[in-house]
C-alpha positions in Angstrom: -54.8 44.9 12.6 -54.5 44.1 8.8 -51.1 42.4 7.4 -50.4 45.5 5.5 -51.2 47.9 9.2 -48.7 45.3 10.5 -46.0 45.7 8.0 -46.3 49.4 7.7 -45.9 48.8 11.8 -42.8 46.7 11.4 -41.4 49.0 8.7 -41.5 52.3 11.1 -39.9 50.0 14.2 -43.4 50.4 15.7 -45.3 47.5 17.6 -48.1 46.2 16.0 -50.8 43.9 17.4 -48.4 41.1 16.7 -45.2 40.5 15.3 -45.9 39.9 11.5 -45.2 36.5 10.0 -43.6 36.1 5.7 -42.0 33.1 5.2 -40.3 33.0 1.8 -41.9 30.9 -0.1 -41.0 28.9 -3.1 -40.6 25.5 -4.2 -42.0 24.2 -0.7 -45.6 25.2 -2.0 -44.9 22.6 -5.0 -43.8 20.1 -1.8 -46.7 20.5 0.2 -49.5 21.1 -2.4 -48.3 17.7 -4.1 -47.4 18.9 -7.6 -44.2 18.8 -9.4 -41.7 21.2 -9.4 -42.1 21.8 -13.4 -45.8 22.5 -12.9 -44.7 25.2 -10.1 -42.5 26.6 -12.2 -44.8 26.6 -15.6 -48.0 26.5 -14.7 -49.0 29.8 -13.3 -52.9 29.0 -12.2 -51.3 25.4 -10.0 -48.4 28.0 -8.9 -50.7 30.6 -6.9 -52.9 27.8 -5.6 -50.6 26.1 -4.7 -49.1 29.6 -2.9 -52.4 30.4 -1.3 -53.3 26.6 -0.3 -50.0 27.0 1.6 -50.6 30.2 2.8 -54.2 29.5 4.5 -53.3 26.2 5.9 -50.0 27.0 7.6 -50.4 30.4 8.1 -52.3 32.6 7.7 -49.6 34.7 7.1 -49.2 38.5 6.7 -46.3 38.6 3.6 -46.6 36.3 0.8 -43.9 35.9 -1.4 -45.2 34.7 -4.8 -42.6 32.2 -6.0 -40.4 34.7 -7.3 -37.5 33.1 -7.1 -39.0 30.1 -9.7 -40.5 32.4 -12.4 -38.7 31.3 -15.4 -38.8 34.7 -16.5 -36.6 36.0 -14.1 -34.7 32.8 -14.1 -33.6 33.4 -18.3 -32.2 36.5 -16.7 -29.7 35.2 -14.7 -25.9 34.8 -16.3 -25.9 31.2 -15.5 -26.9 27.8 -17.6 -29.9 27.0 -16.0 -30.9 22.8 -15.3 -34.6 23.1 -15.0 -36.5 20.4 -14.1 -38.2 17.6 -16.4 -35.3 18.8 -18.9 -32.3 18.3 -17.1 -33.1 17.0 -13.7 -36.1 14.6 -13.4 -39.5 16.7 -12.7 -39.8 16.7 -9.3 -35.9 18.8 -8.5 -35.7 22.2 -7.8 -33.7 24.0 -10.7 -30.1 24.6 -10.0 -27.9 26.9 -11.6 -24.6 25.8 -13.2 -21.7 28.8 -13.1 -18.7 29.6 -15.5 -16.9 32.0 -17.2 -19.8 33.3 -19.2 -19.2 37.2 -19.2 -15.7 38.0 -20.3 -13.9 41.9 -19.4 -14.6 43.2 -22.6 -18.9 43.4 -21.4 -17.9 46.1 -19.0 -17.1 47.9 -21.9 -20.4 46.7 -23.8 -22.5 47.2 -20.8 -20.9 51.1 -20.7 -21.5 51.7 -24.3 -24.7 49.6 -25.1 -26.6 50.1 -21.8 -28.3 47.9 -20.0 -31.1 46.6 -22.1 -29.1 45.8 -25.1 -26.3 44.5 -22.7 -28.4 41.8 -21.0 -30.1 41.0 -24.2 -26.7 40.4 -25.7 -25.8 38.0 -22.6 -29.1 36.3 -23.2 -28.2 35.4 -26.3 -25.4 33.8 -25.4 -27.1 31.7 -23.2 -30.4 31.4 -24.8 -29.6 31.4 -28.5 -33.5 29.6 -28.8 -34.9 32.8 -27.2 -36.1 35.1 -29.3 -35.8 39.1 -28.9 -39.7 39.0 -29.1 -40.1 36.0 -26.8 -37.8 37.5 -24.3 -39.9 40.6 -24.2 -43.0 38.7 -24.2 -41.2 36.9 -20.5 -40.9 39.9 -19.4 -44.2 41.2 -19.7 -45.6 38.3 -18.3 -44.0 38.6 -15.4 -45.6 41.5 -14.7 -48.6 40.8 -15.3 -48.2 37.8 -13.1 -47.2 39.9 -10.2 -49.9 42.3 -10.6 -52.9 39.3 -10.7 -51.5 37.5 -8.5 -51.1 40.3 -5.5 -54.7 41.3 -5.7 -55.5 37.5 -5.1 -53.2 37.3 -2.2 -54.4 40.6 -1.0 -58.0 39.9 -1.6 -56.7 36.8 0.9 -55.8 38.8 3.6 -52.2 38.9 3.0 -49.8 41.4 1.9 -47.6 40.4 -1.2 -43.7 40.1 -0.9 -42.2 42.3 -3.6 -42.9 44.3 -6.8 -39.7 43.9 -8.5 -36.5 42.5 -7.9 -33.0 43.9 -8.5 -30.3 41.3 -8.6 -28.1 43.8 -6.6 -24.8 45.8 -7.5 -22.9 45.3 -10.2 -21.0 42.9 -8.3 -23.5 40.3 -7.6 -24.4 40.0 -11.4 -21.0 39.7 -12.5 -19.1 37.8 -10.1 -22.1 35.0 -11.2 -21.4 35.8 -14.9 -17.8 36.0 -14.9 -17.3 33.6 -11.9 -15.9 34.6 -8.7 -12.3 33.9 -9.3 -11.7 35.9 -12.2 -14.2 38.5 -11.1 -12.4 38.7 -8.0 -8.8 39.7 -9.8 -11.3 42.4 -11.8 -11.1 43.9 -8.5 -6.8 44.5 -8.9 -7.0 45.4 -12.7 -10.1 46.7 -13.8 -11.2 48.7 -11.3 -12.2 51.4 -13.5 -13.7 49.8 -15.6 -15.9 47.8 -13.0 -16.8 51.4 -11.7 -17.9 52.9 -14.7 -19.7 50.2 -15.7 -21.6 49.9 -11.6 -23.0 53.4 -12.0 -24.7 52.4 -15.5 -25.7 49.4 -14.1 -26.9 51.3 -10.5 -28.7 53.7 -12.7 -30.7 51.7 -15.4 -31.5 48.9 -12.9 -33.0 51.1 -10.4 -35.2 53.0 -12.7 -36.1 49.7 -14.6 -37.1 48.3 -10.8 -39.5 51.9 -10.0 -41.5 51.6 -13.1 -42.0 47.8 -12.6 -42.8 48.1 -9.0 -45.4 51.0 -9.9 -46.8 47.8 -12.8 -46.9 45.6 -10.0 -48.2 47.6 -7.6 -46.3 46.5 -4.5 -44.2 49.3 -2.8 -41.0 47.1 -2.2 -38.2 46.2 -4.2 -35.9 43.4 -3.7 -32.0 43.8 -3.8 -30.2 40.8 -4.0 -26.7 40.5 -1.6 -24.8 37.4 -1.1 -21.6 37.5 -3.3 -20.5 40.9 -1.8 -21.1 39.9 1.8 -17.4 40.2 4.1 -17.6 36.0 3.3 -16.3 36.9 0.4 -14.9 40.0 -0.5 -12.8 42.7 1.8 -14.8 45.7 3.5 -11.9 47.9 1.1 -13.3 46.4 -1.8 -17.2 46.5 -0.5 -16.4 50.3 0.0 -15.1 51.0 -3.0 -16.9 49.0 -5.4 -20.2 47.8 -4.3 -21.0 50.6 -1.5 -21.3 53.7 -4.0 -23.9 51.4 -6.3 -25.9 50.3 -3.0 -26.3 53.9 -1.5 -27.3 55.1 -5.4 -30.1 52.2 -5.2 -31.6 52.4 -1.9 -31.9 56.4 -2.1 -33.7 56.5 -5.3 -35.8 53.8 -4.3 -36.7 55.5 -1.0 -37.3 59.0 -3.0 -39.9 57.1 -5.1 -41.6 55.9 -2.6 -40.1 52.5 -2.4 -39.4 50.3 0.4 -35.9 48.7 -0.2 -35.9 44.6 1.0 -32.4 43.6 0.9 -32.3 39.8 1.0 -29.3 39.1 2.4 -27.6 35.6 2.5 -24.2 34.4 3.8 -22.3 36.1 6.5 -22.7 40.0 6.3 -22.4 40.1 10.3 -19.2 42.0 10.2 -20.6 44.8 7.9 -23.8 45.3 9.0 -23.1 48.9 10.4 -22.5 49.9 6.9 -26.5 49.4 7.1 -26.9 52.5 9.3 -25.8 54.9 6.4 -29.1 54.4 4.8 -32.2 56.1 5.9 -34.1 55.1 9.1 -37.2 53.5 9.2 -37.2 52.9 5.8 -35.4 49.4 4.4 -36.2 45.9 5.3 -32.9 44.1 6.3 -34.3 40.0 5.5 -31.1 37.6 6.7 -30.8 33.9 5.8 -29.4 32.4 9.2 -25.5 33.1 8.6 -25.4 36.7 9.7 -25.5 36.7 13.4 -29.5 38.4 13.3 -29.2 39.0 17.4 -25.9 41.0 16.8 -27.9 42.4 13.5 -30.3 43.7 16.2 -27.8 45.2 18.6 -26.3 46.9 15.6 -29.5 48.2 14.1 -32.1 49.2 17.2 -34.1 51.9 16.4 -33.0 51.9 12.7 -34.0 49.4 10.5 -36.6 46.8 10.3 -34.9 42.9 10.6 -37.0 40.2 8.8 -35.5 36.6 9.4 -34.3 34.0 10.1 -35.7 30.5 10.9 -32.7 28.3 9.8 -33.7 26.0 6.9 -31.9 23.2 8.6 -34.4 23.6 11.7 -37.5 23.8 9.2 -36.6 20.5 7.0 -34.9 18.1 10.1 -35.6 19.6 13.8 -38.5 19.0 15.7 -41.7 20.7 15.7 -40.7 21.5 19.5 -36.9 23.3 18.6 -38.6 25.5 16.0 -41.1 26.8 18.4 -38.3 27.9 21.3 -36.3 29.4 18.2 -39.2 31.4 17.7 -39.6 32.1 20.4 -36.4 33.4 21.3 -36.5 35.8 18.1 -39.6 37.5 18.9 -38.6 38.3 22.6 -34.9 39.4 21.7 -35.0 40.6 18.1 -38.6 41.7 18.2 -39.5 42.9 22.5 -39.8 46.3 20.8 -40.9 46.2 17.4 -39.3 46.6 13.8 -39.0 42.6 13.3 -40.9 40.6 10.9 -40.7 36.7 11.6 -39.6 34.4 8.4 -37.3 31.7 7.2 -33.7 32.3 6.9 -34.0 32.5 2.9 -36.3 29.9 1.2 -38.2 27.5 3.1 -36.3 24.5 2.2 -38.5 22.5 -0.2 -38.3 19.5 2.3 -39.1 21.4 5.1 -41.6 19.5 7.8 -45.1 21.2 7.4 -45.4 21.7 11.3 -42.0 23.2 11.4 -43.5 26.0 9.0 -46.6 26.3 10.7 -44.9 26.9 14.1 -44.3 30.4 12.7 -47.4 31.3 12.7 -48.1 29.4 15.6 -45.0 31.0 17.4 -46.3 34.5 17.0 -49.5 34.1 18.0 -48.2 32.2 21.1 -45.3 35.0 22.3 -45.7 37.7 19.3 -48.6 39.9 21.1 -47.2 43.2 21.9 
């Protein structure tokens, strides 16, 4: 079969040939391809060799993720001060972001009455005073056009790519990075209209800004960032009332447009995961990062939804070659006997991950993964 028979196979809980193999891949390309993290990060032509040298040599695999997660385009988005590398932090450190009270309760009103574009242009300001209204469009563009070339050169590889646009998630996720989660967190008790009214502008304009760019791209699946609203860190009241409504909005106009939802989901969201059952069948990838409990995740969502995980980073960068294998193997024959379960990293591969600890993926599936 071809890695895009095999997904479609995963997606529909079906078995394919073998289980399918995606690694997130990031700034451990920059590791194992011997460049610097600033010429990952800025120099597209090193950034999908250095993807596809990866790829081929510890692989092959049948998802690519194409750095997303680095593109400074994406990065100026986030309401955060960015360190970036050869700047702040010599050249060879991954980026890190730096959070404070950046949005203040007044930008729920701006985001309602603006919308989103001038909203987020006003926050990048803040930030970014440097970065022009012009240059900030000309990011954006260039990020789709980066994702468009670069997925016909991974597909022309053999491979399938990752995403075709990203959503940073609910309203919640965005601003309890912005505001900080304290005082986002007593939002909650006394703004909770406001948060509201602002999530379903939000819900709205980011969803339709994700289906045009994903039809740019051309790649059928749309990331949605969850971490901040996981039960780690907020209340299942609150997650029902406040993040729930923006989620269901998302995922059903994503699915309507032909979309395949990817919900990356990191920290703890073992004790809400049946919330994930209220969402079509068959049709969303659930990717987990090694908190949630992905062997309970499968109890909880046989015969519904596609689980893609969950190699723990610390068994990737410090275990031997011998640990990841059995882990592997454990996750194909219990998460993946019957289908529906796409083999990956628990998030990013850690940027000092051991190369044979990554290629025991691949490895992995080829030894136990035949259905």
């Amino acid at each position: 079969m071809k890695a895009r028979e095999r997904l479609a196979a995963a997606l529909a809980l079906e078995k394919a040939d073998r289980v399918p193999v995606g690694p997130l891949l990031d700034h451990f390309a920059a590791t194992y391809c011997g460049i610097t993290k600033v010429e990952f990060m800025w120099d597209r032509p090193k950034r999908i060799a250095a993807i596809l040298k990866t790829m081929r040599e510890l692989g092959p695999w049948d998802i690519v993720f194409l750095g997303e997660t680095v593109i400074p385009a994406l990065l100026y988005g986030a309401p955060a001060r960015i360190k970036w590398p050869g700047r702040d932090l010599p050249a060879d450190e991954i980026h890190q972001f730096e959070e404070f009270e950046l949005l203040t309760p007044a930008d729920y009103d701006l985001l309602c009455s603006a919308g989103l574009t001038r909203f987020l242009r006003a926050v990048s300001r803040r930030l970014h005073p440097e970065l022009s209204f012009i240059r900030g469009l000309g990011l954006a563009a260039s990020y789709v056009y980066e994702i468009h070339k670069h997925s016909r050169i991974v597909r022309a590889a053999g491979a399938e790519p990752a995403l075709g646009a990203i959503i940073p998630g609910p309203l919640f996720e965005f601003f309890s990075l912005g505001r900080s989660m304290g005082p986002m967190s007593l939002d909650l008790f006394d703004r909770p209209e406001k948060i509201k009214a602002a999530g379903q502008v939000w819900a709205r304009a980011m969803t339709n800004i994700a289906i045009r760019i994903a039809g740019l791209t051309g790649v059928p699946r749309v990331f949605i960032g969850l971490s901040r609203s996981s039960p780690s860190l907020i209340s299942p009241r609150h997650f029902e009332e406040f993040v729930l409504p923006e989620l269901e909005y998302m995922v059903n106009r994503l699915i309507d447009a032909g979309l395949t939802p990817l919900f990356h989901m990191d920290t703890n969201w073992t004790r809400s995961l049946h919330y994930f059952r209220r969402f079509p069948a068959k049709k969303c990838i659930m990717e987990l990062d090694g908190s949630t409990d992905i062997f309970k995740a499968r109890e909880i969502m046989a015969g519904h939804t596609c689980i893609m995980g969950d190699v723990p980073a610390y068994l990737l960068a410090f275990k031997p070659r011998d640990e990841v294998m059995n882990y592997c193997r454990r996750l194909i024959r219990e998460v993946g006997r019957d289908g529906g379960f796409i083999l990956s990293s628990g998030c990013s591969i850690p940027s000092n991950a051991r190369a044979e600890n990554v290629r025991a993926l691949i490895e992995a599936a080829e030894e136990w993964g035949r259905y």
